[in-house]
Predicted model as a PDB file, atoms N, CA, C, CB and O in Angstrom, pLDDT in the B-factor column:
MODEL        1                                                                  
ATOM      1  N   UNK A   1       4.662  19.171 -33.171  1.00 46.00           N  
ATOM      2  CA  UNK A   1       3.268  19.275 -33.557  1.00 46.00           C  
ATOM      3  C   UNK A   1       2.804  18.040 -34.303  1.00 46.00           C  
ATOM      4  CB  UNK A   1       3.050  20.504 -34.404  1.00 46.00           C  
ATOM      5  O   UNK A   1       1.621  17.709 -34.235  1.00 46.00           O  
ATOM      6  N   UNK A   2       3.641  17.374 -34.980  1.00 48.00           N  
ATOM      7  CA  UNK A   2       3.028  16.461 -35.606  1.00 48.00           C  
ATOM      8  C   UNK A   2       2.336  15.114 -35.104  1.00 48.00           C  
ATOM      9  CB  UNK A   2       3.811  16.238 -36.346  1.00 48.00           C  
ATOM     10  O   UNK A   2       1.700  14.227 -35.673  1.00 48.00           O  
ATOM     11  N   UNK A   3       2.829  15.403 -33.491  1.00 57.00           N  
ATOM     12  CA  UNK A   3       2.166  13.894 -32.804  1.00 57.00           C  
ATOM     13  C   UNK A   3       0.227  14.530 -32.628  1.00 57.00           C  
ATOM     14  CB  UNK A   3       3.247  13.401 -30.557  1.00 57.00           C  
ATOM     15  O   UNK A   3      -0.774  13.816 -32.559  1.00 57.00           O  
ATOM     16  N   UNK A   4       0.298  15.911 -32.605  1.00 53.00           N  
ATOM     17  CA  UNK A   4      -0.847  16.227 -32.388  1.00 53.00           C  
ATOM     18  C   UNK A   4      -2.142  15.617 -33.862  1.00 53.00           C  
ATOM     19  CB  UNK A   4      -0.602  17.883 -32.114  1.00 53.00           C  
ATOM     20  O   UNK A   4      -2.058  15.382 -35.068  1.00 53.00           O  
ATOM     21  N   UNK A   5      -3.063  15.594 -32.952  1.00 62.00           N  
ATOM     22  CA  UNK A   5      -4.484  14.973 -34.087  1.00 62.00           C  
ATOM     23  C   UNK A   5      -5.069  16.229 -35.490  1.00 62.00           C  
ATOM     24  CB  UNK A   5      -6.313  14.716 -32.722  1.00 62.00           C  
ATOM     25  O   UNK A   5      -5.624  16.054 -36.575  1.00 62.00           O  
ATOM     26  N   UNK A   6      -4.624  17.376 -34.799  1.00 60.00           N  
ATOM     27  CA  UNK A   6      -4.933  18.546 -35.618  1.00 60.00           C  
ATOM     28  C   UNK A   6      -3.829  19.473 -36.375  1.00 60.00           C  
ATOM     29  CB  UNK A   6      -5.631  19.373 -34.753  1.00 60.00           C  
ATOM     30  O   UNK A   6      -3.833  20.618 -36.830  1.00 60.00           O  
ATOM     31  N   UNK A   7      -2.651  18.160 -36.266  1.00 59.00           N  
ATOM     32  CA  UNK A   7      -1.225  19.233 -36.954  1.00 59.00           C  
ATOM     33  C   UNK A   7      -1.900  19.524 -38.321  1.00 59.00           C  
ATOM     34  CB  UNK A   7       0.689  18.278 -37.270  1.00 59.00           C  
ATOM     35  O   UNK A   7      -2.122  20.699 -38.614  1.00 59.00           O  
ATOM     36  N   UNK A   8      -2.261  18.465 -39.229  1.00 54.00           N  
ATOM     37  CA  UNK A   8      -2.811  18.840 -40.491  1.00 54.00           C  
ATOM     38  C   UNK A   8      -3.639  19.897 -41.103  1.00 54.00           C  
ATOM     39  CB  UNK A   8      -3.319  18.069 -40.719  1.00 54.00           C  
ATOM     40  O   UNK A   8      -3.663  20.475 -42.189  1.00 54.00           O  
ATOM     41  N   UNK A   9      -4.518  19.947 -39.654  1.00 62.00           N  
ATOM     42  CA  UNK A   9      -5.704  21.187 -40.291  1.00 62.00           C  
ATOM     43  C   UNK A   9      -4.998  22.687 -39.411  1.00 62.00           C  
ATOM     44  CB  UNK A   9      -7.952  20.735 -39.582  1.00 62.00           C  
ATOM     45  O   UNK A   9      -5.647  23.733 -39.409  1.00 62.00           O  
ATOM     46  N   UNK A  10      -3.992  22.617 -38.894  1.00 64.00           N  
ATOM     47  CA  UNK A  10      -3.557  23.789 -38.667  1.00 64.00           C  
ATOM     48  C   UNK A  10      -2.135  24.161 -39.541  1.00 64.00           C  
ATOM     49  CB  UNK A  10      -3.434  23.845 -37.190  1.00 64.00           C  
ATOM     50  O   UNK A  10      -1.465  25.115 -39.146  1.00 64.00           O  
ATOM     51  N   UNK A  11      -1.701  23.400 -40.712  1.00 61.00           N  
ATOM     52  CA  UNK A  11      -0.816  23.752 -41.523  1.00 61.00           C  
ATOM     53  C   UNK A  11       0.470  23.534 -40.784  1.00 61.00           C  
ATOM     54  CB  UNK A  11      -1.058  25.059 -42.007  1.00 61.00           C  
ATOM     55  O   UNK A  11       1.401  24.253 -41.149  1.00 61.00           O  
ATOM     56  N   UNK A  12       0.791  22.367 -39.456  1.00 64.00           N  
ATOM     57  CA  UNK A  12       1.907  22.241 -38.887  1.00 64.00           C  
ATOM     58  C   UNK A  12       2.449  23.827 -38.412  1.00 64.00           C  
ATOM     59  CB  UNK A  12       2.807  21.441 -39.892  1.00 64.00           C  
ATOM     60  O   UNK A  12       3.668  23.957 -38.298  1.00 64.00           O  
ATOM     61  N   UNK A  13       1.431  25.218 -38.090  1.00 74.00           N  
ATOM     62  CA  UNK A  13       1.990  25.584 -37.439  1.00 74.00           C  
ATOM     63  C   UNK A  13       1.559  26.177 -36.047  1.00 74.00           C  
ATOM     64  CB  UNK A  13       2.469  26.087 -38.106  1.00 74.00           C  
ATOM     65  O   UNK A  13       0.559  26.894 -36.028  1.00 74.00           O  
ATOM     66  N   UNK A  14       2.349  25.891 -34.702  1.00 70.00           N  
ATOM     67  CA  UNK A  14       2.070  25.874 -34.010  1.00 70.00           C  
ATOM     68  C   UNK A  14       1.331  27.415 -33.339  1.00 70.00           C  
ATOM     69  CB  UNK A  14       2.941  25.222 -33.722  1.00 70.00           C  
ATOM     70  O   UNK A  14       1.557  28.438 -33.986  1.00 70.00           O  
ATOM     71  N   UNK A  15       0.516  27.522 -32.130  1.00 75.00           N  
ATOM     72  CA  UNK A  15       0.032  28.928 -31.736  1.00 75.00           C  
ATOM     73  C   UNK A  15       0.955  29.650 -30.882  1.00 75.00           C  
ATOM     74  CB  UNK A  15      -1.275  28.884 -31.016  1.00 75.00           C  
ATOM     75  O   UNK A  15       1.083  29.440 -29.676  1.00 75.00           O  
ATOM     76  N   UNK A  16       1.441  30.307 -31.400  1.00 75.00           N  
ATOM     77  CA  UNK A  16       2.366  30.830 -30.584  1.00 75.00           C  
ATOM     78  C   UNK A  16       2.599  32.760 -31.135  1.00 75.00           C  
ATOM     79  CB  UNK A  16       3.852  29.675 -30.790  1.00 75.00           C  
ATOM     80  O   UNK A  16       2.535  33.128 -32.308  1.00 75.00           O  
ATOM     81  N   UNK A  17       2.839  33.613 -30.029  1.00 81.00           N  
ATOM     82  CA  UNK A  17       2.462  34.568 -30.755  1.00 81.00           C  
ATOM     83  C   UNK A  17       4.330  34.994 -31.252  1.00 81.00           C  
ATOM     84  CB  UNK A  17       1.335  35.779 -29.765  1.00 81.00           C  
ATOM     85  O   UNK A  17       4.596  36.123 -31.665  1.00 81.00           O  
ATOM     86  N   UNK A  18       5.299  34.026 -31.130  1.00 76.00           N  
ATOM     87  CA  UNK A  18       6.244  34.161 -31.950  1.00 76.00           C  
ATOM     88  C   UNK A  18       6.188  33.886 -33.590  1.00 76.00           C  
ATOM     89  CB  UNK A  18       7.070  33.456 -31.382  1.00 76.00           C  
ATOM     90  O   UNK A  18       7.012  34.408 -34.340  1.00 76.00           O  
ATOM     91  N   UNK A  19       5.331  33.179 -33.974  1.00 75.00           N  
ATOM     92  CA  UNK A  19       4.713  33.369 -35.586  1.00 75.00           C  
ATOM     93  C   UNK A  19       3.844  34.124 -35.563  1.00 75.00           C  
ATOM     94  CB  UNK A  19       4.120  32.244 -36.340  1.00 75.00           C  
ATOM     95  O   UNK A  19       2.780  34.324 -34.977  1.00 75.00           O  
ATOM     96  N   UNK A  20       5.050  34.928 -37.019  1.00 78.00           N  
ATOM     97  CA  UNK A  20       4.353  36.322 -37.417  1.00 78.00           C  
ATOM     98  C   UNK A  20       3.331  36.507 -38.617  1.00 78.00           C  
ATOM     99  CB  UNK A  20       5.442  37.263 -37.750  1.00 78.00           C  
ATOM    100  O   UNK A  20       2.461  37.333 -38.890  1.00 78.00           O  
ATOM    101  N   UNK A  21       3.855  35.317 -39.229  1.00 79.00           N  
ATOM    102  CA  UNK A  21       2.895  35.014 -40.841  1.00 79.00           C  
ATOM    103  C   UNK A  21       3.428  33.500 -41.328  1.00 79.00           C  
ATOM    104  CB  UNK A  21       3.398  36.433 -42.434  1.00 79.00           C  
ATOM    105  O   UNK A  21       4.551  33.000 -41.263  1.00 79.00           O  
ATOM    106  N   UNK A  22       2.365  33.061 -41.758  1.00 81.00           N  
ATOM    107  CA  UNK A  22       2.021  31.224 -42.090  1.00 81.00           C  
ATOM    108  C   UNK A  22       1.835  31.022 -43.106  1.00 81.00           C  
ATOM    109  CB  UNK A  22       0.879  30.459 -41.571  1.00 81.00           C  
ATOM    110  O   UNK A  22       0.863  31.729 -43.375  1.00 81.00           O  
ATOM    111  N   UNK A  23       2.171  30.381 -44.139  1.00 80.00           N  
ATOM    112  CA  UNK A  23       1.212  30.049 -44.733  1.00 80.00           C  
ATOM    113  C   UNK A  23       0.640  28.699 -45.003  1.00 80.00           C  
ATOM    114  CB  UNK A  23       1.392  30.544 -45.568  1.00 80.00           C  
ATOM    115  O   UNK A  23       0.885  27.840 -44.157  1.00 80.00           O  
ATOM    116  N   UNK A  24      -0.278  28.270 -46.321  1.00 82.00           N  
ATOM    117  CA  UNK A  24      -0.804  27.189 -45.679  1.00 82.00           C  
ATOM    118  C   UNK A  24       0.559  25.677 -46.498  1.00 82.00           C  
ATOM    119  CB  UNK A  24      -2.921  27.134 -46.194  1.00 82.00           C  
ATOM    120  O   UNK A  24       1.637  26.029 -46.977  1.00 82.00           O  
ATOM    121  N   UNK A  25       0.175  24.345 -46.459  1.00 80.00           N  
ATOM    122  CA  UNK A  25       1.131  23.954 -46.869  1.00 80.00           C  
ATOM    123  C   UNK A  25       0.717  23.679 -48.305  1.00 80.00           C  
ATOM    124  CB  UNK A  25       1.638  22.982 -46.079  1.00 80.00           C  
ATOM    125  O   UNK A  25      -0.375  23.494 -48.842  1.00 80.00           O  
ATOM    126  N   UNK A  26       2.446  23.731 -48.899  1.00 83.00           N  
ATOM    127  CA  UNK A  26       1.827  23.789 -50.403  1.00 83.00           C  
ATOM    128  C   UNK A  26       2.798  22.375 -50.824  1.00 83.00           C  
ATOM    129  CB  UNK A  26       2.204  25.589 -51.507  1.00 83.00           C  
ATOM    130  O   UNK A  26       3.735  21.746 -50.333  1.00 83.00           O  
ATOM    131  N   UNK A  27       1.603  22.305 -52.507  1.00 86.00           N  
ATOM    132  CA  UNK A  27       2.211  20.584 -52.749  1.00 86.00           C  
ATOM    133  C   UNK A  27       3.323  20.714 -53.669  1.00 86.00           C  
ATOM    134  CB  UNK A  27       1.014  19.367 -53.550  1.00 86.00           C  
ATOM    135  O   UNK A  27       3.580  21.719 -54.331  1.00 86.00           O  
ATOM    136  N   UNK A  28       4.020  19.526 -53.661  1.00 88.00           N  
ATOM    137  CA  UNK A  28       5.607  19.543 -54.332  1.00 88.00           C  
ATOM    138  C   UNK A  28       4.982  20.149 -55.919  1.00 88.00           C  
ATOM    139  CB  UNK A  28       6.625  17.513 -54.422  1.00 88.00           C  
ATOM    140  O   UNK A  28       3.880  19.805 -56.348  1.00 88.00           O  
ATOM    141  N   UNK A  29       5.967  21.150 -56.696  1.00 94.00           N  
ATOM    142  CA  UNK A  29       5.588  21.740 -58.004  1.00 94.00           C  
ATOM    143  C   UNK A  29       4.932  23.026 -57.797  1.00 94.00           C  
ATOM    144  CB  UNK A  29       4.675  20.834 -58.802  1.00 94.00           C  
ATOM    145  O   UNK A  29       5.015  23.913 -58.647  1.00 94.00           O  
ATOM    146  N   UNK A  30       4.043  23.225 -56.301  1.00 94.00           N  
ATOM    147  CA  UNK A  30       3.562  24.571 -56.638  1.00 94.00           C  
ATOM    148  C   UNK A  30       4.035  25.696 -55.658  1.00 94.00           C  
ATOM    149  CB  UNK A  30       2.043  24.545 -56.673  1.00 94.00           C  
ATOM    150  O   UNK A  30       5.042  25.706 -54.950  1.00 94.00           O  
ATOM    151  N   UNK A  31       3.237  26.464 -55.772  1.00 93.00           N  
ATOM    152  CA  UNK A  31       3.797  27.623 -55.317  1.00 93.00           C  
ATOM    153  C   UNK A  31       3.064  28.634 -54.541  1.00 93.00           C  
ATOM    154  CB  UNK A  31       4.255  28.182 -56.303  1.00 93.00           C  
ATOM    155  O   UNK A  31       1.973  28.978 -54.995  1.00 93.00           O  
ATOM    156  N   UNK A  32       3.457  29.145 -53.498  1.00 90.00           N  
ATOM    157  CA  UNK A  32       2.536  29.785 -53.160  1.00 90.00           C  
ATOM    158  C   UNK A  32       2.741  31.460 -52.854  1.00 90.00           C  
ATOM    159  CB  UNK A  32       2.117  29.039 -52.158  1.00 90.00           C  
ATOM    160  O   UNK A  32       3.846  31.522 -52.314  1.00 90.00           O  
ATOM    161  N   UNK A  33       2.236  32.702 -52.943  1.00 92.00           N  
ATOM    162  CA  UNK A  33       2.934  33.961 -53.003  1.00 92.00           C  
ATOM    163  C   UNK A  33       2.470  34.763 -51.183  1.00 92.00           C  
ATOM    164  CB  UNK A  33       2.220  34.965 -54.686  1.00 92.00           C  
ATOM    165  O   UNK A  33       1.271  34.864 -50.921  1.00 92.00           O  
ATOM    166  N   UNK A  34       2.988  35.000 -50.665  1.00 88.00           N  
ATOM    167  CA  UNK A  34       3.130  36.088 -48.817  1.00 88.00           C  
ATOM    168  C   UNK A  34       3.580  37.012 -49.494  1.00 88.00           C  
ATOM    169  CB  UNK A  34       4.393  35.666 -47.193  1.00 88.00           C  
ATOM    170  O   UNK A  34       4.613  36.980 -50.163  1.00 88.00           O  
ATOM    171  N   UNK A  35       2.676  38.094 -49.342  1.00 91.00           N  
ATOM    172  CA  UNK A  35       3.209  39.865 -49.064  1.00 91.00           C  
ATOM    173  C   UNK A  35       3.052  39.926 -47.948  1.00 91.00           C  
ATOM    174  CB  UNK A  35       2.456  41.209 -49.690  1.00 91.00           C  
ATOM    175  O   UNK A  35       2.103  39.460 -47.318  1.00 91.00           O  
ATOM    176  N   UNK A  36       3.842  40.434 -47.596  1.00 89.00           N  
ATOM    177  CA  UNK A  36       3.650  41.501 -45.456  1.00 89.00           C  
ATOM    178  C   UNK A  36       4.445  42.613 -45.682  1.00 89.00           C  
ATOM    179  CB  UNK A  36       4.639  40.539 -43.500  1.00 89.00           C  
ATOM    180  O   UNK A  36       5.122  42.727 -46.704  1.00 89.00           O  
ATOM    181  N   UNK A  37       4.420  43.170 -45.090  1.00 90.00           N  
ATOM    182  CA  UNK A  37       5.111  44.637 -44.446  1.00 90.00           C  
ATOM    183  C   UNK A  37       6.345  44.275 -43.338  1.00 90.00           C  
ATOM    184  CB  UNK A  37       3.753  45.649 -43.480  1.00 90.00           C  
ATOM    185  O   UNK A  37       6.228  43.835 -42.194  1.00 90.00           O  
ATOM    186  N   UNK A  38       7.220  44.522 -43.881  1.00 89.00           N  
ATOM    187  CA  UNK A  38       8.377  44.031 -42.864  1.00 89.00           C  
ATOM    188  C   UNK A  38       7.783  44.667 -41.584  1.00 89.00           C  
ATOM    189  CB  UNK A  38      10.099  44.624 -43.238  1.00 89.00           C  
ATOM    190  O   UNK A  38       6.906  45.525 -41.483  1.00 89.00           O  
ATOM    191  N   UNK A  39       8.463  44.046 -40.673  1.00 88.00           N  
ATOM    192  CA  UNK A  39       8.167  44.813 -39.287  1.00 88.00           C  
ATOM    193  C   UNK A  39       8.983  46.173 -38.901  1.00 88.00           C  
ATOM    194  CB  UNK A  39       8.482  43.788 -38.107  1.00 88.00           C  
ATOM    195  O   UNK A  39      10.149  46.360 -39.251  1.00 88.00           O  
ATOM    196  N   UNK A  40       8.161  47.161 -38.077  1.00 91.00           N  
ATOM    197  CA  UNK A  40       8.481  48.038 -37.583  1.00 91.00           C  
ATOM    198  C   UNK A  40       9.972  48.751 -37.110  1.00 91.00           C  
ATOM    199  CB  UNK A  40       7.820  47.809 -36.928  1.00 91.00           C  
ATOM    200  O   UNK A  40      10.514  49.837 -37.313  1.00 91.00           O  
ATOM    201  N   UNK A  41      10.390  47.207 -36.187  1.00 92.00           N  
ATOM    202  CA  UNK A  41      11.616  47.693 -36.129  1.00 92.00           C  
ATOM    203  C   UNK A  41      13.007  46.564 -36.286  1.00 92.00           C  
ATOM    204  CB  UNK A  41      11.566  48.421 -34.811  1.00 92.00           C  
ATOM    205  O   UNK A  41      13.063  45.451 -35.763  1.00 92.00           O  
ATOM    206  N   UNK A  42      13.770  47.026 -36.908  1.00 95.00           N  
ATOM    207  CA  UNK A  42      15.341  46.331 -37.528  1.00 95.00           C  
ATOM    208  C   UNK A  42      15.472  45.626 -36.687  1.00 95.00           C  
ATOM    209  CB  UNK A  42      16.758  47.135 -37.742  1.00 95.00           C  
ATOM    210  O   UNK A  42      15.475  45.795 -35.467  1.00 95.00           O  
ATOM    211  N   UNK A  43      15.656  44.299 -37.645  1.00 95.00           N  
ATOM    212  CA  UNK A  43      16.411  43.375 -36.560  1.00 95.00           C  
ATOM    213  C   UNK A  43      16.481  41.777 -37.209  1.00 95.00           C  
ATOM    214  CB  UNK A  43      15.444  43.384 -34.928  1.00 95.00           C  
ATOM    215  O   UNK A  43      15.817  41.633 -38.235  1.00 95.00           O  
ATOM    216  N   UNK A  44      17.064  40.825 -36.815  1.00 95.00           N  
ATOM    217  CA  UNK A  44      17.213  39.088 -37.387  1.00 95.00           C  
ATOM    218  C   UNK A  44      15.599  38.864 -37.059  1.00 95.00           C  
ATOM    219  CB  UNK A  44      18.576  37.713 -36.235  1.00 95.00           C  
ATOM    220  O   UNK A  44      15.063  39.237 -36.015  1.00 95.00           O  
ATOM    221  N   UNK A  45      14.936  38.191 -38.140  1.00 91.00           N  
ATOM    222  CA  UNK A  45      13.836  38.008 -38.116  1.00 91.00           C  
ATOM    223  C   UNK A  45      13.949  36.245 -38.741  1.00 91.00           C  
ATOM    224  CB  UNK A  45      13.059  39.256 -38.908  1.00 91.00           C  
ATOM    225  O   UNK A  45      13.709  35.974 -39.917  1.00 91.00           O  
ATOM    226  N   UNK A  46      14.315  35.297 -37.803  1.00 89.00           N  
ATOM    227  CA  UNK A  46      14.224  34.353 -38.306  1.00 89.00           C  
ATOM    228  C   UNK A  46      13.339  32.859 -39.132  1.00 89.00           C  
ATOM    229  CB  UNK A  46      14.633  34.410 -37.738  1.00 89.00           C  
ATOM    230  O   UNK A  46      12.967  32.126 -38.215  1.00 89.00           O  
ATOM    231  N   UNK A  47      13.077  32.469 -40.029  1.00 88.00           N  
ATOM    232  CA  UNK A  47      12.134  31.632 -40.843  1.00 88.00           C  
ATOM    233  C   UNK A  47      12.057  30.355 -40.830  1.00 88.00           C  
ATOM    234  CB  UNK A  47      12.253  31.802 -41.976  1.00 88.00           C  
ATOM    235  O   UNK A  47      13.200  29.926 -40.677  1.00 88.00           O  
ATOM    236  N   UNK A  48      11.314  29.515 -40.909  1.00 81.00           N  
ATOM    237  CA  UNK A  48      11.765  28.072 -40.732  1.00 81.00           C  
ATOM    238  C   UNK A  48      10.342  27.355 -41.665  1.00 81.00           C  
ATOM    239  CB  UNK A  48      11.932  27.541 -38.742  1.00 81.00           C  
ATOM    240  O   UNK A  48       9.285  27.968 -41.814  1.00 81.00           O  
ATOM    241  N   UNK A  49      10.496  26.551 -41.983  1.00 80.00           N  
ATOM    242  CA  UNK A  49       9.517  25.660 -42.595  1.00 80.00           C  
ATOM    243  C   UNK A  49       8.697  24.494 -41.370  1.00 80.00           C  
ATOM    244  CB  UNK A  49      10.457  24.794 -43.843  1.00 80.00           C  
ATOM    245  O   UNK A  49       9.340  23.489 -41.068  1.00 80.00           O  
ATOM    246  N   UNK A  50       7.735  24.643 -40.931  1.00 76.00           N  
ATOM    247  CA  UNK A  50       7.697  23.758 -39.608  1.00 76.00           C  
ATOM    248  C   UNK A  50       6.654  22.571 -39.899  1.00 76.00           C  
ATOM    249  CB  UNK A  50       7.175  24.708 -38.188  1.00 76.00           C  
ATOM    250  O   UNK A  50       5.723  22.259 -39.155  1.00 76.00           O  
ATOM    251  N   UNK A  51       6.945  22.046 -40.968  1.00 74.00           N  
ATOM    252  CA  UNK A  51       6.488  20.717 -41.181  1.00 74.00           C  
ATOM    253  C   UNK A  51       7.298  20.160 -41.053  1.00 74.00           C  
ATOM    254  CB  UNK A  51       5.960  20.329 -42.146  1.00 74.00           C  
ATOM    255  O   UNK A  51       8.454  20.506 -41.294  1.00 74.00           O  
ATOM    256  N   UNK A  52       6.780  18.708 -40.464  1.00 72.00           N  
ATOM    257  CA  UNK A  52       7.618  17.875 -39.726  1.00 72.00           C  
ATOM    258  C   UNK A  52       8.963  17.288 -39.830  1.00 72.00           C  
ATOM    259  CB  UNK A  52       7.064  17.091 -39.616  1.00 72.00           C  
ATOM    260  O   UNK A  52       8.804  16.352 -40.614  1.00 72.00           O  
ATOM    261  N   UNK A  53      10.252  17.316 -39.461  1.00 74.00           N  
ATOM    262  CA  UNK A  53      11.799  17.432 -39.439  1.00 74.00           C  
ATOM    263  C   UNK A  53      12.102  18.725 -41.074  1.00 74.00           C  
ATOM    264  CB  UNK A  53      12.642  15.321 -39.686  1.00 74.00           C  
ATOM    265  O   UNK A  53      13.246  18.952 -41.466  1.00 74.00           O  
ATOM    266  N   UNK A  54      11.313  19.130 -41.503  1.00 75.00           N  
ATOM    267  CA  UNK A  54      11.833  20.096 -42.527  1.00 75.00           C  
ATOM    268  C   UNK A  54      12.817  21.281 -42.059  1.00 75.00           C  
ATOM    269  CB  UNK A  54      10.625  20.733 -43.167  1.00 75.00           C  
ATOM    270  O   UNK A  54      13.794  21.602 -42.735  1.00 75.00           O  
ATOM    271  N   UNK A  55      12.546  21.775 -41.093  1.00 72.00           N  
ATOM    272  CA  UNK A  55      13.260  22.955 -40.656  1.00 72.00           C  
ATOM    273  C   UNK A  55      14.692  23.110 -40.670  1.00 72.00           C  
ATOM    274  CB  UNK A  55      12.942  23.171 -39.480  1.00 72.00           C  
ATOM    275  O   UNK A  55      15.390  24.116 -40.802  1.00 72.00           O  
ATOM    276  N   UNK A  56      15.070  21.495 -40.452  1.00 81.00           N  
ATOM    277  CA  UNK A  56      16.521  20.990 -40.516  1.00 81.00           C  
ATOM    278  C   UNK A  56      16.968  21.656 -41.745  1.00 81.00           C  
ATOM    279  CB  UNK A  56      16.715  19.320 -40.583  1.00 81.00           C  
ATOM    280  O   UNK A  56      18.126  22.074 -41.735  1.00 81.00           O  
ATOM    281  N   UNK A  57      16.214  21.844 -42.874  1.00 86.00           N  
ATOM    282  CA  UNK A  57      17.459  22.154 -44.061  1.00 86.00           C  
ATOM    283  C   UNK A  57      16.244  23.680 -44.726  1.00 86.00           C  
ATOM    284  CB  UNK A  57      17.887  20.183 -45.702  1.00 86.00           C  
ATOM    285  O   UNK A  57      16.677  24.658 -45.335  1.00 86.00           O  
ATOM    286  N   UNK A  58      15.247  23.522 -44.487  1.00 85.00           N  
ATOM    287  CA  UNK A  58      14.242  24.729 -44.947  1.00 85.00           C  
ATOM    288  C   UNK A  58      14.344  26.213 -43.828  1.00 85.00           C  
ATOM    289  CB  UNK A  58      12.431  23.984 -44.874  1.00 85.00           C  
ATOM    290  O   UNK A  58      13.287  26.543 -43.289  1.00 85.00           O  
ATOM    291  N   UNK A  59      15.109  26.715 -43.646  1.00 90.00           N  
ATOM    292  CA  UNK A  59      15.450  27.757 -42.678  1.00 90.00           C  
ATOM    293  C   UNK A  59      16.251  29.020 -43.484  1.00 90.00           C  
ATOM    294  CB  UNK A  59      16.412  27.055 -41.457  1.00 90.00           C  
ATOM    295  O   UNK A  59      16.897  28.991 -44.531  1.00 90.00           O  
ATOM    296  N   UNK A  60      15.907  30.253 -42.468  1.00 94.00           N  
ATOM    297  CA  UNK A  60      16.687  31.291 -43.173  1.00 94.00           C  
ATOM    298  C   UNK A  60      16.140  32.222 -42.216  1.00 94.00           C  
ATOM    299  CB  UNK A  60      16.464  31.586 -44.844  1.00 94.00           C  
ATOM    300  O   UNK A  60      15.378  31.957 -41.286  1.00 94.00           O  
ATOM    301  N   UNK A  61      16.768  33.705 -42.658  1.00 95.00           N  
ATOM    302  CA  UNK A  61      16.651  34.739 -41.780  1.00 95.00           C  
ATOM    303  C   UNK A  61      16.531  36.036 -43.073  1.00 95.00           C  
ATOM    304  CB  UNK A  61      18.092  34.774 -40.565  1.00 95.00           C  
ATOM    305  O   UNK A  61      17.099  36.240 -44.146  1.00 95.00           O  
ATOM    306  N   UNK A  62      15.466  36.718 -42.273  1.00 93.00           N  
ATOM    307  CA  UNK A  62      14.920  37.613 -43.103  1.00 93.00           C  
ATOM    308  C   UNK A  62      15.831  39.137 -41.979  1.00 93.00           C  
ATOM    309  CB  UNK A  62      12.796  37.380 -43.223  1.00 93.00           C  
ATOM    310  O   UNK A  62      15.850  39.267 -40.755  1.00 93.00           O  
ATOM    311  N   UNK A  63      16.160  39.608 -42.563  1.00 96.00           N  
ATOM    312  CA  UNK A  63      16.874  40.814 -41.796  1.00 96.00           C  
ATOM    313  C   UNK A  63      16.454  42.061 -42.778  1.00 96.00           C  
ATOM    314  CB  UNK A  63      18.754  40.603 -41.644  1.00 96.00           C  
ATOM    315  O   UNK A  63      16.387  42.362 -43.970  1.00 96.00           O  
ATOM    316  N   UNK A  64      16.202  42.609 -41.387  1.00 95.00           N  
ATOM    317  CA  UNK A  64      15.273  44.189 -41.467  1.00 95.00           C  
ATOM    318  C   UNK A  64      16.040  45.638 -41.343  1.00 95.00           C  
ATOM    319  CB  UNK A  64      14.149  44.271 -40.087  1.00 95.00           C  
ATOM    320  O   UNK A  64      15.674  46.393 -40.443  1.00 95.00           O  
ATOM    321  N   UNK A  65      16.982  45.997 -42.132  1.00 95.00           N  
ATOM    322  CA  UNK A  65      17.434  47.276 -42.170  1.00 95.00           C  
ATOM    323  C   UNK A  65      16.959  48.674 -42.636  1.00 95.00           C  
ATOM    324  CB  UNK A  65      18.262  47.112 -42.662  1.00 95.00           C  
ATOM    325  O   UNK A  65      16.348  48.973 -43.662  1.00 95.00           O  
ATOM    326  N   UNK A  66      17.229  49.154 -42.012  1.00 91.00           N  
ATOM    327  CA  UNK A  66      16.061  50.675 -41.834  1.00 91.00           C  
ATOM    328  C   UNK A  66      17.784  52.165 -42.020  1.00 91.00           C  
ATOM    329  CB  UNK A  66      14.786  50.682 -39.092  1.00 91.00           C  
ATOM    330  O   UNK A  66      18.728  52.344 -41.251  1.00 91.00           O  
ATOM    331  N   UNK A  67      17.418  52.896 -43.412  1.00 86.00           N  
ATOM    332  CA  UNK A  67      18.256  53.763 -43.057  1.00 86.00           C  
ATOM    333  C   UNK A  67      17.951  55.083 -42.232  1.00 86.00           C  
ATOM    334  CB  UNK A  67      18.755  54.007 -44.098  1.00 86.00           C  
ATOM    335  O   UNK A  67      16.782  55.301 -41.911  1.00 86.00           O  
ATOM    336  N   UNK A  68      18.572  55.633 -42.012  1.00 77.00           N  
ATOM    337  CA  UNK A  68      18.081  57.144 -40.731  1.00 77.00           C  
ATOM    338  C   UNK A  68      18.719  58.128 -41.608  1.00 77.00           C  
ATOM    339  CB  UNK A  68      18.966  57.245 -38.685  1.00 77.00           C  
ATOM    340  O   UNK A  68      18.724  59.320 -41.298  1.00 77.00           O  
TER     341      UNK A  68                                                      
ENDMDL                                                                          
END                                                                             
C-alpha cells in the first residue's frame, strides 16, 4: 500500500473484507484505545500492524475461546 497516493489518508490499511477493525495511525508516545466484541465464532484471529515493513516485528494473534 504504501506505493499507493492515498496510503496516508486511508491509515495504510488496505480494503479488504479480511480486516475486521483498524485503527487510525497513532504518533510515537501515544496511544490509542479499540473495544470490539470478539467474534462469534473460536478460532486464530490474526493481527498485524500494516504500516509500511512494520508487520515484520508488530504482529500477534488474538485467539477466541468459547466454553460449552
Amino acid at each position: 500500500m504504501a506505493s499507493l497516493k492515498d496510503d496516508f489518508e486511508k491509515n495504510s490499511v488496505p480494503a479488504s473484507t479480511d480486516v475486521l477493525l483498524a485503527t487510525p495511525l497513532v504518533n510515537s508516545g501515544k496511544s490509542y484505545r479499540l473495544e470490539f466484541k470478539a467474534p462469534d465464532q473460536a478460532g486464530d484471529y490474526p493481527f498485524i500492524c500494516s504500516f509500511p515493513a512494520h508487520w515484520r516485528v508488530m504482529q500477534g494473534m488474538l485467539v477466541v475461546k468459547y466454553r460449552s
